[in-house]
C-alpha positions in Angstrom: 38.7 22.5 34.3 39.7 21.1 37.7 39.6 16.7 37.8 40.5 16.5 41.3 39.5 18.3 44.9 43.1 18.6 45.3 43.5 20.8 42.8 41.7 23.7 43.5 42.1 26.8 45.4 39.0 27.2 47.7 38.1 30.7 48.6 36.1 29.6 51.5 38.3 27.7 54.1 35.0 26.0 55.5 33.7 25.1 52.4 37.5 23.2 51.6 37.0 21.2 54.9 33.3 20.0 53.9 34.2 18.8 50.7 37.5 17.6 52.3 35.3 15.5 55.1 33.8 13.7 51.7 37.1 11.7 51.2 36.7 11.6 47.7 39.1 13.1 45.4 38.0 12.9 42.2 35.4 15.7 41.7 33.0 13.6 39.1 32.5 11.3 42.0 30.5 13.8 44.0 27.3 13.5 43.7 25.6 15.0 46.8 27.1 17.8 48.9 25.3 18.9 52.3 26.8 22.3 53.6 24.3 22.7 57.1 26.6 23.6 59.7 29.5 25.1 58.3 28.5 28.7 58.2 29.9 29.1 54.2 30.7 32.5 53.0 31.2 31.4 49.4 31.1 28.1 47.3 32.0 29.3 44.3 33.9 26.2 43.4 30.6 24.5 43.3 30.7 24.8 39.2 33.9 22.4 38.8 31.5 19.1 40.0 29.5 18.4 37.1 27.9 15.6 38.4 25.9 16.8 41.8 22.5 16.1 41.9 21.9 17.1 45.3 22.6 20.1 47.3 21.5 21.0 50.8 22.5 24.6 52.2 22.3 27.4 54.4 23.3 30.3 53.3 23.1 33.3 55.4 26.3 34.6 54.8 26.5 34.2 51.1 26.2 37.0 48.8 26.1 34.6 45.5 24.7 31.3 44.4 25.9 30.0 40.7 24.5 27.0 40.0 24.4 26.9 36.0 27.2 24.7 35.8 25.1 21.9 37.7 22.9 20.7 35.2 22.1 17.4 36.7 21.1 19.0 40.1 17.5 17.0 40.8 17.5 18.1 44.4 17.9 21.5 46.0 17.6 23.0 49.9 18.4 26.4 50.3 17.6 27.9 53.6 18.4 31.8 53.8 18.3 31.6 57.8 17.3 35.6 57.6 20.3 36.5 56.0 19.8 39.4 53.6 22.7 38.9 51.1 21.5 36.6 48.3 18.8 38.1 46.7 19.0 36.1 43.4 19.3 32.5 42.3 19.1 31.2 38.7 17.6 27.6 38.2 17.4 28.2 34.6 20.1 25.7 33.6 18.5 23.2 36.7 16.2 21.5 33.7 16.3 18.0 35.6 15.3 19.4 39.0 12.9 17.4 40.8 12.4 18.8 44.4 12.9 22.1 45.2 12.5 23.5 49.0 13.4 27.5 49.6 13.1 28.9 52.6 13.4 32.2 54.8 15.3 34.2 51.7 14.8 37.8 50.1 14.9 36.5 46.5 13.5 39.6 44.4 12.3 37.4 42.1 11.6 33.3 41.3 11.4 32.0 38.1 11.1 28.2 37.3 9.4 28.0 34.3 12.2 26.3 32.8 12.3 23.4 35.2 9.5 21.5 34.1 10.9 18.4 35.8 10.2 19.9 38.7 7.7 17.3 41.1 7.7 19.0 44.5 8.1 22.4 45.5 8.6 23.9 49.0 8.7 27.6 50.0 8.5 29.3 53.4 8.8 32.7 54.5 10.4 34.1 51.2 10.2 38.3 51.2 7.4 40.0 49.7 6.7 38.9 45.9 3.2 38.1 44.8 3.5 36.1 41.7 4.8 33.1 40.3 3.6 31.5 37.3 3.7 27.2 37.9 1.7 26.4 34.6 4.6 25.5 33.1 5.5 22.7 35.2 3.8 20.3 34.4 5.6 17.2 36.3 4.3 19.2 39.6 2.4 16.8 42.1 3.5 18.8 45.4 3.3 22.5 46.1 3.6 23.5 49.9 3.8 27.5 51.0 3.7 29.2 54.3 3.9 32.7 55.7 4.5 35.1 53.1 2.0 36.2 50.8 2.4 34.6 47.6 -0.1 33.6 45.0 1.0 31.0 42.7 -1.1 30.2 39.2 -2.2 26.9 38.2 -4.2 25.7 35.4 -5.1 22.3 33.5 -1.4 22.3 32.5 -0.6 20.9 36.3 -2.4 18.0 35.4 -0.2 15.6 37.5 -0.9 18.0 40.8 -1.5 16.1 44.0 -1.2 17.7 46.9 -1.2 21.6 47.9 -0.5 22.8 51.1 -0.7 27.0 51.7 -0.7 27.9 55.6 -0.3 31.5 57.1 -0.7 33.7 54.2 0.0 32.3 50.7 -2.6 30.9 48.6 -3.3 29.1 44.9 -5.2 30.0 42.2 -6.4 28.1 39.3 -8.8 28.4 36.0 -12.4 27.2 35.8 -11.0 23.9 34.5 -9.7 23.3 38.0 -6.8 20.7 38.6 -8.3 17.2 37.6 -5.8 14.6 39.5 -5.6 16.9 42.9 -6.1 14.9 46.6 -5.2 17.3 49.0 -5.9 20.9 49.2 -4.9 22.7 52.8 -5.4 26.7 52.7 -4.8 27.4 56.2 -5.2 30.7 57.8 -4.9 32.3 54.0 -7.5 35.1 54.3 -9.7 33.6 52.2 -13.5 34.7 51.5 -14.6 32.4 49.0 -13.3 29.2 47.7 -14.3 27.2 44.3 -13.7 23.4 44.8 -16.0 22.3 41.8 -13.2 22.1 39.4 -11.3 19.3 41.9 -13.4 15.8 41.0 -10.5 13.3 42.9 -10.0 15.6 45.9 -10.1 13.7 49.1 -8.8 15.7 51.2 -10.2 19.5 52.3 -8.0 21.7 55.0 -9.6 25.3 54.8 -9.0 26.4 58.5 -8.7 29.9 60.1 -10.5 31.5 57.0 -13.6 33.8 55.9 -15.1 31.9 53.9 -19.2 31.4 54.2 -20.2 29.1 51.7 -19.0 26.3 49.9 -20.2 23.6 47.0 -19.0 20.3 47.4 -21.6 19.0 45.5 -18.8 17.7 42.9 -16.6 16.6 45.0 -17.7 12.7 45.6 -14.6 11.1 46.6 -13.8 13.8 49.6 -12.7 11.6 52.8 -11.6 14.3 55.4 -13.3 17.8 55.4 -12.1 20.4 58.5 -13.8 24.3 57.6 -13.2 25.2 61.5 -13.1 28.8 62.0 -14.6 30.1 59.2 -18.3 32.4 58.6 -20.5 28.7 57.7 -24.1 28.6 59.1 -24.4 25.2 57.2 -22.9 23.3 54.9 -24.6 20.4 52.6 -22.7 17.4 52.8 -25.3 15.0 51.3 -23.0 14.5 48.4 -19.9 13.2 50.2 -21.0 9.8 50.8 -17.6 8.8 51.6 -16.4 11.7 54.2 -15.0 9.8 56.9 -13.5 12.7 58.9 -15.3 16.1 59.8 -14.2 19.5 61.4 -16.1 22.2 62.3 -16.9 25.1 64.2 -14.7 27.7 66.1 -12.1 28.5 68.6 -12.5 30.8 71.7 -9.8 32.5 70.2 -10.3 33.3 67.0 -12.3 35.9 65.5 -14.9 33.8 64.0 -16.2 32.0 67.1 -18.3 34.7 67.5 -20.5 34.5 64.2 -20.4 30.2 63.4 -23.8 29.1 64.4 -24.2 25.8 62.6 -27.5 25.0 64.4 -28.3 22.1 61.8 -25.7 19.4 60.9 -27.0 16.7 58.5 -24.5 13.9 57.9 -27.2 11.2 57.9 -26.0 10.5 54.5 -22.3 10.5 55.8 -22.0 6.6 56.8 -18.8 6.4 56.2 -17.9 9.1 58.9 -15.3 7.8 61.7 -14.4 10.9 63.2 -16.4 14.1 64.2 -15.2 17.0 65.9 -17.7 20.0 66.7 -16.2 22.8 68.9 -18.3 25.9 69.5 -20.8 26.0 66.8 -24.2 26.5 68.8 -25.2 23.4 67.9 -28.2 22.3 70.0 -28.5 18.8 68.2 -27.0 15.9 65.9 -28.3 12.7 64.4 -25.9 10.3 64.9 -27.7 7.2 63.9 -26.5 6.6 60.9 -22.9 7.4 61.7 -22.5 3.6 63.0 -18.6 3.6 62.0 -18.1 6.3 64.2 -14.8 5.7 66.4 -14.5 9.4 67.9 -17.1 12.2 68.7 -15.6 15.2 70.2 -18.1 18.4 70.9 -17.3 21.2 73.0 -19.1 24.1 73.3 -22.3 23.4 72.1 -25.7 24.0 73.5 -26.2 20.3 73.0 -29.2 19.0 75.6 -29.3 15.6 74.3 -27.4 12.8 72.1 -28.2 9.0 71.2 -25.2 6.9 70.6 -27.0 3.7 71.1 -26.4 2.6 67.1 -22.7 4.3 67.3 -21.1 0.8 69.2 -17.4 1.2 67.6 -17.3 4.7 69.5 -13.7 4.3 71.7 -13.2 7.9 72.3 -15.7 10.3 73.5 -15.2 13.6 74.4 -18.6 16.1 75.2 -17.5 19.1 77.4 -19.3 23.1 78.1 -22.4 21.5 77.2 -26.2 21.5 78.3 -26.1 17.2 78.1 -28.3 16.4 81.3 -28.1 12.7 80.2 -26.5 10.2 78.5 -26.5 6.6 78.1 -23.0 4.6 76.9 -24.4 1.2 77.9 -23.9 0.0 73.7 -20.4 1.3 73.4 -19.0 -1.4 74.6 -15.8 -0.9 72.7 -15.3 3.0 74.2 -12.0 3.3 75.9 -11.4 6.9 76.4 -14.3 9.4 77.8 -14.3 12.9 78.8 -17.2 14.5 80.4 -16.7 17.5 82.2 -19.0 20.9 82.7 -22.1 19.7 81.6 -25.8 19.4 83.2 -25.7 15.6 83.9 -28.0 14.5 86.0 -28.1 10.8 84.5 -24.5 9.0 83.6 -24.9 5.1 82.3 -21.8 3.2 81.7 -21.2 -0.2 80.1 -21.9 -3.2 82.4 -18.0 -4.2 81.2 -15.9 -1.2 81.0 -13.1 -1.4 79.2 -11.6 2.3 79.5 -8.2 3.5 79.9 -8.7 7.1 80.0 -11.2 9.6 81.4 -12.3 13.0 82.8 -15.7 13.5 84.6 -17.3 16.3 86.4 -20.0 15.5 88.8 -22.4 18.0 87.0 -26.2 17.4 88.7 -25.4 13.8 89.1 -27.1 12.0 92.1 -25.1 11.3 94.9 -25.4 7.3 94.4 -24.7 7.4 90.9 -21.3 9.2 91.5 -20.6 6.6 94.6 -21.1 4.1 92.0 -18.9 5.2 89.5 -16.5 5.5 92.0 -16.3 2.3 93.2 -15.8 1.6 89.6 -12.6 3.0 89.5 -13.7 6.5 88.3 -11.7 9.9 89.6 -14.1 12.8 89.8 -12.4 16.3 88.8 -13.4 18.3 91.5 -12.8 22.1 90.0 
């Protein structure tokens, strides 16, 4: 066993000058080694430090990654950059990792069920495996996935689970019992069609974007604070439950699939009084009570067949945004606090503006506005966009 750097015969000329460029000697000393940048066929040697607990790597051009000799490794970053040489890793002997982060490898398989230390875990664009079994860690707070198409399992084990982010493919599953201490779920663009949410009492956060799904119970979940279920197959959705929802997204894209088929014609947040921000982008929406939305800061709808709105009790609005609409009126003479307006392709034929105005930013169309209403506005100040 090897006390000093200066010992040892490196196979890997790049990997002597990084630990080199540490200036420290003795190897019991090194605690952290970050490899980025110094393109690292092997580092092998990595078993004679005992004592690192953190290592940050890229390892395209390495065949082979021993790290049972570092037992106290807490923190690990591997990213595979596409190379297609290390197809195996053991973290078996890694029992006081912490924070794990894989990303673009061909691992053939993954197996942490020994490392039930483990907090966070990250993995992106790993090849083709389906399963992994996370019931065993039960110091998990943080799981975050994205493109690939793995499936992780949870149960009531993951009691200390947070926060789970799954974007472009990957997903997570879990019992009936649900996950009692999660806050933030994200499935994003997962191919979902259905989604059970019951199980998750402190969830306060709801991402379900760029999915299939068509209904949805939130009857249980009391504490949710921002809910977006853009581009999925709702008609409607019962929110008369989440008293204390203060952000809301819904609705399509043009470019997405389900644009075609959302037609939330109803929207009842009158119980949602809590609600700051609203966002309703192609929905076929032809109304919305506001009136008991009076904390409302920002109101963006797009695409709607919206003829009308009353935002006479909403007087913290500062950023408004109604655009592709059938609006023929509307009167901002209350929101005296709005700073940022955009009001383009409508039907207005009526525009009223604080007797103060106070904004910074805006876009407006002259729609079927009178000729001395738009002189007025222009002597205000206000630009016209004239396509």
């Amino acid at each position: 066993m090897y006390n000093k750097i200066s010992d040892i015969n490196f196979q890997d000329e790049n990997f002597k000058k990084l630990v080199l460029d540490l200036k420290i000697d003795s190897l019991a000393e090194i605690t952290e080694l970050n490899c980025q940048g110094y393109d690292l066929v092997s580092i092998d040697e990595i078993k004679y430090f005992p004592n690192l607990e953190t290592l940050i790597i890229n390892s395209y051009y390495l065949e082979t990654l021993d790290l049972t000799f570092n037992p106290k490794l807490k923190n690990i970053t591997i990213n595979g950059e596409g190379g297609e040489e290390l197809t195996e890793i053991d973290f078996s002997e890694n029992k006081l990792l912490e924070v794990l982060s894989l990303e673009n490898l061909v691992l053939e398989e993954l197996d942490l069920k020994t490392n039930i230390n483990l907090k966070k875990l990250f993995i992106d664009g790993l090849n083709e495996f389906y399963d992994l079994d996370l019931t065993a860690n039960i110091n998990l707070e943080e799981i975050h996935l994205g493109h690939m198409m793995l499936s992780p399992s949870l149960n009531e084990n993951n009691k200390l689970l947070k926060k789970i982010y799954c974007s472009y493919g990957p997903s997570c599953e879990w019992t009936e019992t649900g996950l009692p201490e999660l806050e933030e779920l994200t499935l994003e663009n997962c191919e979902r069609d259905s989604l059970d949410v019951t199980g998750l009492p402190k969830l306060k956060k709801l991402d379900i974007t760029w999915n299939q799904i068509s209904e949805l119970d939130l009857s249980h979940n009391i504490l949710l604070e921002e809910l977006s279920i853009a581009d999925n197959a709702f008609s409607t959705i019962n929110l008369e439950k989440n008293v204390n929802l203060k952000s809301l997204r819904l609705g399509g894209d043009h470019d997405m699939w389900s644009s075609k088929i959302i037609q939330h014609t109803h929207l009842d947040i009158t119980n949602n009084s809590k609600l700051t921000h609203l966002y309703i982008n192609n929905s076929g929406l032809t109304e919305v009570d506001l009136s008991k939305n009076v904390l409302l800061k920002k109101l963006y709808i797009v695409e709607n067949p919206i003829k009308a709105i009353n935002l006479s009790k909403n007087i913290l609005l500062k950023n408004l945004t109604i655009q592709n609409t059938n609006l023929e009126s509307i009167d901002l003479s209350e929101n005296k606090k709005i700073n940022y307006v955009s009001l383009e392709n409508n039907e207005l034929n009526a525009l009223q503006f604080p007797e103060v105005l106070n904004i910074k930013g805006f876009n407006l169309s002259k729609d079927k506005l009178e000729e001395k209403t738009i002189n007025d506005l222009i002597n205000k100040g206000f630009i016209f966009d004239e396509k």
